[in-house]
Each structure stands twice: as C-alpha cells, then as structure tokens.
TILORO-450646 format. One line per 2 residues: for each residue x, y, z of N, C-alpha, C, O. Coordinates in steps of 0.001 Angstrom, whole numbers, always signed. Example, Ala and Ser with C-alpha at 12.3 -4.5 7.8 and 13.67 -1.06 7.14 Angstrom:
// TILORO-450646
+13190,-5690,+7800,+12300,-4500,+7800,+13200,-3300,+7800,+14236,-3319,+8465  +12850,-2250,+7080,+13670,-1060,+7140,+12900,+30,+7870,+13409,+1138,+8039
//
This chain:
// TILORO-450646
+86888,-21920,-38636,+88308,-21746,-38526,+88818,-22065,-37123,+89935,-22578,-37059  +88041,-21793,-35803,+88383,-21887,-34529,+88263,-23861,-34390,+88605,-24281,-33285
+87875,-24808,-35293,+87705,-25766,-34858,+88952,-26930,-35057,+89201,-27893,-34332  +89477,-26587,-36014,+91058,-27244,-36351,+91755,-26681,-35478,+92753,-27402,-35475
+91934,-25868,-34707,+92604,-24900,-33355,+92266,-25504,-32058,+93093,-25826,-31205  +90733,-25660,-31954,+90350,-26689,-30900,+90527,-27990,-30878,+90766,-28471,-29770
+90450,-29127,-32321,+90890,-30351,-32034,+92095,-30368,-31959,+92367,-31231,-31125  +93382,-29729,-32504,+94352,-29372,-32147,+94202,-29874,-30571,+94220,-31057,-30231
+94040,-28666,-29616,+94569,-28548,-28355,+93840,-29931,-27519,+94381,-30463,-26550  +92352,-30435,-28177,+91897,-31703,-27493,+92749,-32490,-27509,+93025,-33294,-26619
+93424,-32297,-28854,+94896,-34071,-28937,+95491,-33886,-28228,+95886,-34902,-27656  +96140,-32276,-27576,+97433,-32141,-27300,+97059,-32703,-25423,+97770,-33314,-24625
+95410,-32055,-25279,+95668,-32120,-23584,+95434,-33576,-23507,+95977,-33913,-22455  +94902,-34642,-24077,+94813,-36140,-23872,+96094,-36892,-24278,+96331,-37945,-23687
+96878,-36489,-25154,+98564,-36618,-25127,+98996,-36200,-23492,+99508,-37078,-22797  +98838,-35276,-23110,+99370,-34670,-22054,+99042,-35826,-20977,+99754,-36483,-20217
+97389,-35785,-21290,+97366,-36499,-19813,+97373,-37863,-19809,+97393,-38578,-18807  +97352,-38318,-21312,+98101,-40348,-21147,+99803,-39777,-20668,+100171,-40170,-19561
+100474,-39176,-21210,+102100,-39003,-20830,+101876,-39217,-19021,+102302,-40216,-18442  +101080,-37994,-18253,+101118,-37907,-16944,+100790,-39461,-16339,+101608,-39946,-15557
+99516,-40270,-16735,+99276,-41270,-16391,+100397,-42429,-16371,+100770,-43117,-15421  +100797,-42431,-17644,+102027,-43447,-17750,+103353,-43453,-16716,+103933,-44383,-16155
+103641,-41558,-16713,+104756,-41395,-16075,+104257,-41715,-14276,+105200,-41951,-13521  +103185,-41714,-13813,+101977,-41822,-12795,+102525,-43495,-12211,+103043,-43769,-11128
+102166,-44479,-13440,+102245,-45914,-13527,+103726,-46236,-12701,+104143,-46620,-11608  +104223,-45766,-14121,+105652,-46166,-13899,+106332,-46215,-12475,+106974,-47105,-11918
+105978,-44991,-12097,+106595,-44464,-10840,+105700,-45631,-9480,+106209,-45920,-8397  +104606,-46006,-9869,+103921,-46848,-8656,+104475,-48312,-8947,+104510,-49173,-8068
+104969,-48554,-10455,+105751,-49945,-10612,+107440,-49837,-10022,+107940,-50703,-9305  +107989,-48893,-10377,+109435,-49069,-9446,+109252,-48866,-8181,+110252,-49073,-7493
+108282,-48518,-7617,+108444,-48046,-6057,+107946,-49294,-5427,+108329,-49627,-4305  +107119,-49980,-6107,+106675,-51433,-5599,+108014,-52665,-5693,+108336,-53532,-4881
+108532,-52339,-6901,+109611,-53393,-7203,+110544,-53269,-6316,+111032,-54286,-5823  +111172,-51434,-5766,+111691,-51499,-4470,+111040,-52254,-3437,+111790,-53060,-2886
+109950,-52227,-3050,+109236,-52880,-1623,+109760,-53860,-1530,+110560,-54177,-650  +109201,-54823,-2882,+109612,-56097,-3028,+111256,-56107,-2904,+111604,-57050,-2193
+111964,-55612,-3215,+113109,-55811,-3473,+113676,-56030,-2008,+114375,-56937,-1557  +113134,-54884,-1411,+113846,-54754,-27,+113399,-56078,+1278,+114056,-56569,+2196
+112119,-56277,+837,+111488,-57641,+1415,+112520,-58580,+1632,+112853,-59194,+2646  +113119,-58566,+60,+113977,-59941,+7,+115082,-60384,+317,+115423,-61559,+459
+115868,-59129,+468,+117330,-58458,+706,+117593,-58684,+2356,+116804,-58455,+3273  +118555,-59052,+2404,+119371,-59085,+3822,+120914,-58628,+4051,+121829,-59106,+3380
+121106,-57675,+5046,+121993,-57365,+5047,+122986,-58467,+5638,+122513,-59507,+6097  +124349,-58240,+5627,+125573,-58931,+5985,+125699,-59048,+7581,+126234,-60006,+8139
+125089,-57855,+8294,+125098,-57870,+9207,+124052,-58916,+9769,+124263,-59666,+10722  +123076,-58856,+9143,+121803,-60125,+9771,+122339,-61665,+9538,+121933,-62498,+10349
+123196,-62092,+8519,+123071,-63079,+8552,+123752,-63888,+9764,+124288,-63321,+10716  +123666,-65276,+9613,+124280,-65808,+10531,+125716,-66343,+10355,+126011,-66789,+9247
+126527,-66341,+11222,+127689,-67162,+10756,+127874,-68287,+9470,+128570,-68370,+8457  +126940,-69001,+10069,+126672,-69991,+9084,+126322,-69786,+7519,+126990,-70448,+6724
+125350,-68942,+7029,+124874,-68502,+5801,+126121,-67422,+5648,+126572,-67508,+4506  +126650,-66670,+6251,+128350,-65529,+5714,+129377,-66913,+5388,+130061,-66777,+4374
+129484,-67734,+5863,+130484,-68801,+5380,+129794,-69351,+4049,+130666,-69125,+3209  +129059,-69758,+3590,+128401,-69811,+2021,+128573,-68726,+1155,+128256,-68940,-15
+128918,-67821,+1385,+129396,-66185,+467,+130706,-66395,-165,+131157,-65879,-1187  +131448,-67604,+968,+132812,-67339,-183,+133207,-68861,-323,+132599,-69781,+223
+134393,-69001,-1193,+135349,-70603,-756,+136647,-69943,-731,+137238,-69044,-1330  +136875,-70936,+407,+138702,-70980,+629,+139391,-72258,-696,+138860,-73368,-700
+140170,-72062,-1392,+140595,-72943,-2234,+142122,-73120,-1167,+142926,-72228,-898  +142146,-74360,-781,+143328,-75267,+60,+143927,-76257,-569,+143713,-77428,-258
+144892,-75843,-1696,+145698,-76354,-2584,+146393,-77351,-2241,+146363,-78477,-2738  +147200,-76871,-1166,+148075,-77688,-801,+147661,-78089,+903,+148516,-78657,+1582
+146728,-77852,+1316,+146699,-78002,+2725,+146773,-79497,+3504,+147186,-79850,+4609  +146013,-80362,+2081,+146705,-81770,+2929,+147479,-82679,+2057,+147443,-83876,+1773
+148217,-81614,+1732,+149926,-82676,+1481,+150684,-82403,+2517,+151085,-81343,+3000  +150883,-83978,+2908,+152077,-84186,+3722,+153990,-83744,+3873,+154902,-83570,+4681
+153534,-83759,+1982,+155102,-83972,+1778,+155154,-82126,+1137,+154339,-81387,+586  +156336,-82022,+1517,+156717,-80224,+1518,+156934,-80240,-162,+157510,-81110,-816
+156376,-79164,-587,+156232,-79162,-1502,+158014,-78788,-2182,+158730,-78270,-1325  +158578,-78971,-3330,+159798,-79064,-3717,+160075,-79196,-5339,+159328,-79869,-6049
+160783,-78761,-5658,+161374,-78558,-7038,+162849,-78982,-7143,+163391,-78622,-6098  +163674,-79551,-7897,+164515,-79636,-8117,+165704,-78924,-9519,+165485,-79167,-10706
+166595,-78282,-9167,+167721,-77631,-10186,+169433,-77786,-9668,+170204,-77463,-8764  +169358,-78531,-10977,+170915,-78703,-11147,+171286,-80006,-10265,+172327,-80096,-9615
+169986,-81300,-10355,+170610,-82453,-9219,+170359,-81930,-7863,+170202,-82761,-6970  +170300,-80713,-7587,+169656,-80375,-6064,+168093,-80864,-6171,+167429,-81117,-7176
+167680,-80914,-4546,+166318,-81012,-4386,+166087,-79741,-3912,+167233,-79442,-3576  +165501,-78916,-3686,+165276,-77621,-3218,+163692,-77597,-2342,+162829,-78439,-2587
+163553,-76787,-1582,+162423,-76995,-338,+161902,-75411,-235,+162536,-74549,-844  +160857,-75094,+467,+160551,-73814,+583,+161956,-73268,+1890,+162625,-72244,+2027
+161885,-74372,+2505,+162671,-73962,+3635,+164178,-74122,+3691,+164891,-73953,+4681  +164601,-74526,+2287,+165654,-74474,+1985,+166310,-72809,+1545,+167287,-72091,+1757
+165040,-72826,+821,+165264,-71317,-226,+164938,-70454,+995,+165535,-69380,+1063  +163949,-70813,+2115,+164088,-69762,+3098,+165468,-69215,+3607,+166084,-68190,+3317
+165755,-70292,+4501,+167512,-70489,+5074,+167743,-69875,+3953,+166918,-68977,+3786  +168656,-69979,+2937,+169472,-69437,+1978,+168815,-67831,+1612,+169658,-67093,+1103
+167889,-67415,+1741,+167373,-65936,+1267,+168388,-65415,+2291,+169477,-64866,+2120  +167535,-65835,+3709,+168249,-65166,+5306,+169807,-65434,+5469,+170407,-64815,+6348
+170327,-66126,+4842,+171737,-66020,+5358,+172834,-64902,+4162,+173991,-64487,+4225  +171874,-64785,+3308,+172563,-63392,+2391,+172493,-62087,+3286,+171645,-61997,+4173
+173339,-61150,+3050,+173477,-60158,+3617,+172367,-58947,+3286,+172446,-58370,+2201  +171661,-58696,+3945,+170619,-57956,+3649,+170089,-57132,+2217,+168992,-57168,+1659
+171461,-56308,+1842,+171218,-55783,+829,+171015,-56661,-593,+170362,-56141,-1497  +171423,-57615,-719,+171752,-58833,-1581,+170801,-59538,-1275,+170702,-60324,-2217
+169822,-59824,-358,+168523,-60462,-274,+167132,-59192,-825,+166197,-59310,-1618  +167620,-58002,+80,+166694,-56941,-1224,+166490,-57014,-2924,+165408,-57086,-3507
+167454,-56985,-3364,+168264,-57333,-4644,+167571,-58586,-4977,+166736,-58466,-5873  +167683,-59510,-4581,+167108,-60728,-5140,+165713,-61150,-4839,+165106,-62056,-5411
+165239,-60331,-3800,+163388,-60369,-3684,+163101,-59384,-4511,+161978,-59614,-4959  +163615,-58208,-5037,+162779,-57480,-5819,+162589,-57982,-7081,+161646,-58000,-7872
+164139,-58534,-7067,+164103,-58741,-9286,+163157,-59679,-9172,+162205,-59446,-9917  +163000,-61096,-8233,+162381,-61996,-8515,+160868,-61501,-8191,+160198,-61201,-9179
+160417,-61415,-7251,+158785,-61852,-6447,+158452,-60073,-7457,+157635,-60060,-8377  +159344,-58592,-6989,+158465,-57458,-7710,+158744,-57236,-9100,+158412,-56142,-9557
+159534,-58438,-10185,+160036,-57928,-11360,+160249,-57162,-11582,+159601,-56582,-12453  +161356,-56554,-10946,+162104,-55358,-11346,+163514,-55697,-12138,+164105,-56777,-12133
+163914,-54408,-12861,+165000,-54831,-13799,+166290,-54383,-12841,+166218,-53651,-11855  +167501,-55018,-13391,+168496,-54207,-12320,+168488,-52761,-12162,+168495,-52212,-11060
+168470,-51925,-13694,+168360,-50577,-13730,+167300,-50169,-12257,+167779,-49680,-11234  +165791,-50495,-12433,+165040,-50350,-11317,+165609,-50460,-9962,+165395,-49588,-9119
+166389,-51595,-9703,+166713,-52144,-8319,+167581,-50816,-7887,+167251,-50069,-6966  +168736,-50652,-8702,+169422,-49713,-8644,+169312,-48047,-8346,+169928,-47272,-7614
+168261,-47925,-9251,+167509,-46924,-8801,+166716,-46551,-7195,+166644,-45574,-6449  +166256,-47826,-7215,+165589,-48059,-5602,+166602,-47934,-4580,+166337,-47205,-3624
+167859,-48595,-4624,+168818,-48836,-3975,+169493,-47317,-3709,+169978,-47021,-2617  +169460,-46458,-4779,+170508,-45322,-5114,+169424,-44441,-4193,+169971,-43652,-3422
+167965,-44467,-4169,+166795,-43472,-3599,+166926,-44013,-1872,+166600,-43202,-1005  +167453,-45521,-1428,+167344,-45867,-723,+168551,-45347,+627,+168407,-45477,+1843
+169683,-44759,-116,+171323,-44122,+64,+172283,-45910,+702,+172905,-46230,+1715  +171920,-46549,-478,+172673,-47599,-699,+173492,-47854,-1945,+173517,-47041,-2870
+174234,-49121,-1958,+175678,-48711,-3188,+174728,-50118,-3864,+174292,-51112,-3283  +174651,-49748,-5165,+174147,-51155,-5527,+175192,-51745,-6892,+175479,-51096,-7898
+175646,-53208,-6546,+176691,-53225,-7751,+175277,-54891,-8336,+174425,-55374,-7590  +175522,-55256,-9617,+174585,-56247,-9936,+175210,-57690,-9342,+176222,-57867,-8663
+173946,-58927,-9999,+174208,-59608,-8908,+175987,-60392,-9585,+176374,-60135,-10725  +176606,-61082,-8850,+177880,-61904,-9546,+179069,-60691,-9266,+180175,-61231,-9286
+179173,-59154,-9001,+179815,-58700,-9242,+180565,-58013,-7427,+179868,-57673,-6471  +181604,-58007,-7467,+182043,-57618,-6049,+181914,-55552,-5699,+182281,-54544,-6302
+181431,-55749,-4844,+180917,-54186,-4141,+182287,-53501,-3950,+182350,-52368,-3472
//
C-alpha cells in the first residue's frame, strides 16, 4: 500500500526538479540574450554626428524652388507674402478672428466664445462692430 504513495512522490520530486532546471535554463538564456543585446546597442550619446544624422530625414519640399510658391482666386495671383501683408494690415482683433477659424478650425460660436473669455466684443466676419 506504501508503494503507489512512494511512486507518487518520485514523479512529483522529478516534475519538481525538471520545472527548477528549465526555469534554471531559461533564466541563463535571457540573461545571455541581454549580454548580447547590450554588446550591440549604442547609446545616442556615443554616436557620432555623422551616424545621429542617418536617424532621421529632413523632407525639403519646396526648398529649391525659385519661384514663390502661389495660388490664384478670383483672377488674383495671391503669394505667401501677399496674404502675409494683408493678415497684418487687419486690425488685430479681425486678424485673431480669421487665424483661428482658418489655421485652428474653430466655428464662429467658438471664436466668440474665446473672444467673450478674452474681455473682447466679437461681431462675425462681414458685419460692423
């Protein structure tokens, strides 16, 4: 009767001790794969100028056109530096107003809101203050 009790516990301690061995392994295979790992690895700080400029690209779309870039509406030709001049010669609040709706898509309600938090009078655009 004591011998089905004893092969019992023989399985259980050679279960036990393949589990320990394996978990044993394992642990000497990731700690090596770190070594290696770290072997190979270089920090940002080590490299050289030269190899940190290979990490990225500059995309220079427009950098060698000559001619200013331009759109045309309504028979006008229009320029960046057209639409510049014309932003700056609106009166401040009315250039707020028209950089937000456009470049932060905001709705007038929004602008208005901003404007009203800002302790400014905001009337929409076309309409006299």
């Amino acid at each position: 009767m004591n011998e089905p009790i004893r092969t019992q516990w023989q399985i259980r301690c050679a279960f036990n001790g393949f589990c320990k061995l394996a978990l044993k392994r394992e642990a000497m295979n990731a700690h090596r794969d770190t070594k290696q790992r770290q072997l190979r690895e270089v920090t940002f700080s080590d490299l050289s100028p030269l190899e940190e400029n290979q990490l990225y690209v500059c995309d220079k779309y427009f950098a060698d056109d000559e001619a200013e870039q331009s759109f045309v509406v309504g028979g006008k030709e229009i320029t960046a530096k057209l639409l510049a001049e014309a932003l700056h010669s609106l009166p401040e609040e009315k250039r707020e107003t028209v950089l937000l709706y456009y470049f932060f898509d905001m709705s007038e309600r929004e602008i208005a809101k901003f404007a009203i938090c800002q302790g400014q009078r905001y009337s929409p655009a076309g309409q006299a203050q």
